[in-house]
N, C-alpha and C positions, 0 to 999 in steps of 0.2 A: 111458698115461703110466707113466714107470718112475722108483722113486723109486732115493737114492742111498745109502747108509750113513748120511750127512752128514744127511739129511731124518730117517732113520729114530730116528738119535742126538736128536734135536729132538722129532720126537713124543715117542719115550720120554720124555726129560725133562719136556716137559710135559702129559702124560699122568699120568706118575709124581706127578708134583705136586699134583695134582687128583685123584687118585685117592686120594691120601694123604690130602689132606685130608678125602675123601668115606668114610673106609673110620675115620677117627682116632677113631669115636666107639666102635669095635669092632662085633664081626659083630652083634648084639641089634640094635644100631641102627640099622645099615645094613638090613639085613632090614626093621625097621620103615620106611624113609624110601626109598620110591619112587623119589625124586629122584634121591639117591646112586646107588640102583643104576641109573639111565638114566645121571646122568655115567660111572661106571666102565664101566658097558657101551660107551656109544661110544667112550671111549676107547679100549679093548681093540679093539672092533671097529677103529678106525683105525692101531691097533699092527698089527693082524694082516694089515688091509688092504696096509698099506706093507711088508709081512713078503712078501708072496705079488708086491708092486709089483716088487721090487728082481732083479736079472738075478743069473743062475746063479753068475755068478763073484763076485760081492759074495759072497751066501750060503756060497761054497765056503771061503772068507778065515775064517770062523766057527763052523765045526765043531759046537763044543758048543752052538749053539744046535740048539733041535728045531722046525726050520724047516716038515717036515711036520704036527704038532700045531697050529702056529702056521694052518697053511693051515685043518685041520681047525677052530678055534674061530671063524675068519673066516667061516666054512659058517655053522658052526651059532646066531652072531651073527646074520648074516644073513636067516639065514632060516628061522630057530624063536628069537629072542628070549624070546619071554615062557616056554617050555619048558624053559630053562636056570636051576636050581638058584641062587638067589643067595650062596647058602654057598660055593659052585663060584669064581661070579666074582669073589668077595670074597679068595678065597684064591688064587686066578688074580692079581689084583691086589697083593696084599700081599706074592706069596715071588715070582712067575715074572720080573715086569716087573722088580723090582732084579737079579733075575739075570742077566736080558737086557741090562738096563744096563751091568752089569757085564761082561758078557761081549763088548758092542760098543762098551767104553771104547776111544778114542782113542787109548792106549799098548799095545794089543795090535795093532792094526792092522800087518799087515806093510808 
């Protein structure tokens, strides 16, 4: 299945929203709370999922994103979970994802 810009804008967003909230208590406490870091993990994993879903030429329209990395985190979500640094994902979470938002805002789209 192949997703579309249009899907990928919607995870973000509510990914971003949830992660936000799971990340607001700062890194001390996310690190302590299991939980947060399973929400932001699948989120991320489902960003990066739809990141690797979407066809060549979607991706091409968006340059500055780093569509390969995105593939890379999707792996390693995947399939070493619990070996990923939570500092990592906390901060994966809090700069990349607004960036990506920003970067597949609606008014850049040719």
């Amino acid at each position: 299945m192949s997703w579309t810009i249009s899907e990928l804008r919607a995870e973000l967003a509510q990914g971003d929203e949830l992660m936000t909230t799971a990340i607001s208590g700062g890194v001390e406490a996310f690190i302590a709370n299991q939980a947060d870091q399973d929400v932001v993990a699948w989120r991320l994993y489902r960003i990066a999922e739809g990141t690797c879903q979407l066809a060549s030429e979607a991706r091409g329209q968006y340059p500055t994103v780093a569509w390969p990395e995105l593939r890379k985190l999707r792996n390693r979500l995947a399939h070493h979970f619990r070996t990923i640094n939570p500092v990592f994902i906390f901060v994966y979470s809090a700069m990349d994802v607004p960036k990506m938002r920003h970067a597949l805002r609606e008014t850049t789209a040719p």
